[in-house]
C-alpha positions in Angstrom: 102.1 59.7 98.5 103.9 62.8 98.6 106.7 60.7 96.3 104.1 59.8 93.7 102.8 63.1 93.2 106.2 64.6 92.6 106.9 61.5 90.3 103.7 63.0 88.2 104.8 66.8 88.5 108.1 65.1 87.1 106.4 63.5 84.1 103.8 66.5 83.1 107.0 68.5 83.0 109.0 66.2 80.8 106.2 66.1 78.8 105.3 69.7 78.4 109.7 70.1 77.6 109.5 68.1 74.7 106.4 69.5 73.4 107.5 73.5 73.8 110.8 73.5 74.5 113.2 73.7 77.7 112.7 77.8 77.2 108.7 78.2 77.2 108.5 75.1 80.1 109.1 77.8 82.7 106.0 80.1 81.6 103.9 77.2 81.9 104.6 75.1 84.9 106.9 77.4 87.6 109.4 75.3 89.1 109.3 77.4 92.6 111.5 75.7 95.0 109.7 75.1 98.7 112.4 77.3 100.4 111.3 80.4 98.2 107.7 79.9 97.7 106.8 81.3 100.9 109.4 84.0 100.7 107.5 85.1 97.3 104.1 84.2 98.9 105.1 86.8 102.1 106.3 89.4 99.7 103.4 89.4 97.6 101.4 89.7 100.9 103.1 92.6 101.7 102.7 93.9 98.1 99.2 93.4 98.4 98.9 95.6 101.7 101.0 98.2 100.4 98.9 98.2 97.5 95.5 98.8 99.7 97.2 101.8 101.6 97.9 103.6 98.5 94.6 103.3 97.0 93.3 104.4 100.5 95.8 107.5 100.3 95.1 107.7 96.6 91.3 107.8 96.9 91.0 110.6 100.0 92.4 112.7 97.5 90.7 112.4 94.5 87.5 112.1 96.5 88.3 116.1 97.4 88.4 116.4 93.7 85.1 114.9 92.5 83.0 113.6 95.7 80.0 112.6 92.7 83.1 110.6 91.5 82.5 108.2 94.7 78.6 108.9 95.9 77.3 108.7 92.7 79.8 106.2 90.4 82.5 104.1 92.6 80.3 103.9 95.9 77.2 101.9 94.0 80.2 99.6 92.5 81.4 98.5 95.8 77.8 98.6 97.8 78.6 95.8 99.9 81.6 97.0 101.3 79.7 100.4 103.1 80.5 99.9 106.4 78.3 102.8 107.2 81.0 105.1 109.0 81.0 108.3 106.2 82.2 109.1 102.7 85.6 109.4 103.8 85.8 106.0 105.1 83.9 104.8 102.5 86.4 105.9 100.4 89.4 105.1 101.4 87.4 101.7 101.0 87.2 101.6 98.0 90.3 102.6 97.2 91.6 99.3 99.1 89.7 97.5 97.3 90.5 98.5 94.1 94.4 98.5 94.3 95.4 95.8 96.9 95.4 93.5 94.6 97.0 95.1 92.2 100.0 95.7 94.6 99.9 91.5 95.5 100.6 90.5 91.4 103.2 93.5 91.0 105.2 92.1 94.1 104.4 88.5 93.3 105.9 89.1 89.8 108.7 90.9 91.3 109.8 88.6 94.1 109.2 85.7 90.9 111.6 87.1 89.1 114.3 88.6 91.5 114.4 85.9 94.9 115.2 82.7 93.6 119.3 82.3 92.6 120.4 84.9 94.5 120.8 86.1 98.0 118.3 87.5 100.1 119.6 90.7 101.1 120.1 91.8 97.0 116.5 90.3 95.9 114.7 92.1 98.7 116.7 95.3 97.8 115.9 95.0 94.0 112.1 94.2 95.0 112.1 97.8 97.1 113.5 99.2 94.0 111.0 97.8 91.9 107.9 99.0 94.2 109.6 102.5 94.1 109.4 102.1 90.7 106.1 101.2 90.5 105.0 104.3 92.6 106.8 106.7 90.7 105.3 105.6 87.3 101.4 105.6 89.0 102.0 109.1 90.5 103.9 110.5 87.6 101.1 109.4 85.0 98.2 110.4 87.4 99.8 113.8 88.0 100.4 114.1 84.6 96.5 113.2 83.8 95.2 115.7 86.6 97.1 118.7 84.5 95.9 117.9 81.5 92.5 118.0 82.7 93.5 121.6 84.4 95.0 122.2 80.7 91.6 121.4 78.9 89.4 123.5 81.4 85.8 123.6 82.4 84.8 124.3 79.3 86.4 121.4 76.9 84.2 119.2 75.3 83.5 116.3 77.3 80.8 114.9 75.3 82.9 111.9 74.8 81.9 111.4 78.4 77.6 112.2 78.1 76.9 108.0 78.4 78.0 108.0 81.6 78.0 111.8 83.1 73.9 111.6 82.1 73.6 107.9 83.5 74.8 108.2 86.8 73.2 112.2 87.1 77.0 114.1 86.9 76.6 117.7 88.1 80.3 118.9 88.0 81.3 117.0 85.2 84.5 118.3 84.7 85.8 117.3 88.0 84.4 114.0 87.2 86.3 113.9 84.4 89.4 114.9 86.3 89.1 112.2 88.3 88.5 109.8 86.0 91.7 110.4 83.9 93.6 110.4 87.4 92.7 106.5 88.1 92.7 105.2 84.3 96.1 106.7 84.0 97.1 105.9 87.6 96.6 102.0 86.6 98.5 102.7 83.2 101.8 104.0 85.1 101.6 101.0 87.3 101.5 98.9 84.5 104.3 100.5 82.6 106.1 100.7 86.2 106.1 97.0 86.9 107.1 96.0 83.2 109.9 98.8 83.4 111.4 97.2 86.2 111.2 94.1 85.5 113.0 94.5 82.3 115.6 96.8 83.5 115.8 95.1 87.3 117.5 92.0 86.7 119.1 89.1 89.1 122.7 89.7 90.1 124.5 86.6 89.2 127.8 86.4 91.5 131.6 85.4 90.3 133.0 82.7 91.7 136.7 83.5 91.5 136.2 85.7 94.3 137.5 85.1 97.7 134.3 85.6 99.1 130.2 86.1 98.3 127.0 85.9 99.9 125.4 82.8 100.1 121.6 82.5 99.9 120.8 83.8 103.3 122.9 87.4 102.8 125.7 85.8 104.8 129.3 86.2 103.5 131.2 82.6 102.9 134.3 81.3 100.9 134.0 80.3 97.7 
């Protein structure tokens, strides 16, 4: 059975190669090989976690920006994960929520991209380097968004934001606004994180006139 269905895989990808070309094929159907799948599947977990405990981090501190931010916006979005112990908790909730995922397709598009064809040790090294990258982008572009906020003041016109200061009852509405450039720009330097590193973090592809490399499992042999 487990013959036949590869025999199909086989023939949808022959198919697809004549009909778009050996170069596009890979964008469409993956060819992941068994022994890295669950390498890339672990570091995306991983990812994923990493994710969750920055947006928990992220969120206790923009919640001592703009508490209405939460209470009265972010809070009624994710209702049904209250699990009644505070703001704070609350919080760091939703911050989970809203970033752990983001965390498991950043390292899932990393480890894609940097385990397969070379060894462990240097793929799990560039992946660190690509999270680190992903960080500093998020935090850069968030930080940058909080000053600007500072830069505009208290008294800048915000009317751009009345729709939803005035629907969900705003009272400080330019710590609202704070916050709000803090996240949206937060996602946008993850974004332009991830694509910066993987464009500029690429697969090491080893000599073989050496007299020795790593094989696939970080170990030294002969060539």
């Amino acid at each position: 059975m487990e013959h036949g269905s590869d025999s199909v895989i086989a023939d949808v990808r022959f198919q697809f190669k004549i009909c778009v070309g050996p170069d596009l094929l890979k964008y469409i159907i993956p060819n992941i090989r068994r022994s890295d799948l669950w390498r890339i599947v672990t570091v995306a977990i991983i990812g994923g976690f990493i994710g969750g405990v920055y947006g928990i981090l992220h969120d206790q501190v923009t919640y001592a920006i703009s508490p209405e931010y939460f209470t009265k916006l972010k809070f009624h979005q994710f209702h049904y994960a209250d699990l009644g112990l505070g703001n704070r908790v609350f919080a760091g909730t939703v911050g989970f929520l809203a970033t752990w995922w983001v965390g498991f397709i950043a390292a899932w598009l990393l480890a894609r991209r940097l385990i397969p064809n070379q060894p462990r040790t240097t793929a799990y090294r560039q992946i660190r380097k690509g999270v680190l990258c992903i960080f500093f982008f998020g935090i850069a572009f968030g930080s940058l968004a909080y000053a600007y906020g500072l830069w505009l003041g208290a008294n800048a016109d915000y009317s751009a934001w009345d729709w939803a200061i005035q629907r969900v009852g705003i009272t400080d509405k330019w710590a609202f606004v704070r916050v709000a450039y803090i996240h949206n720009a937060g996602y946008l330097g993850g974004l332009i994180g991830l694509i910066f590193a993987l464009v500029a973090i690429r697969p090491k592809r080893f000599a073989s006139n050496g007299p020795k490399i790593e094989n696939r499992n970080g170990k030294a042999q002969d060539v």
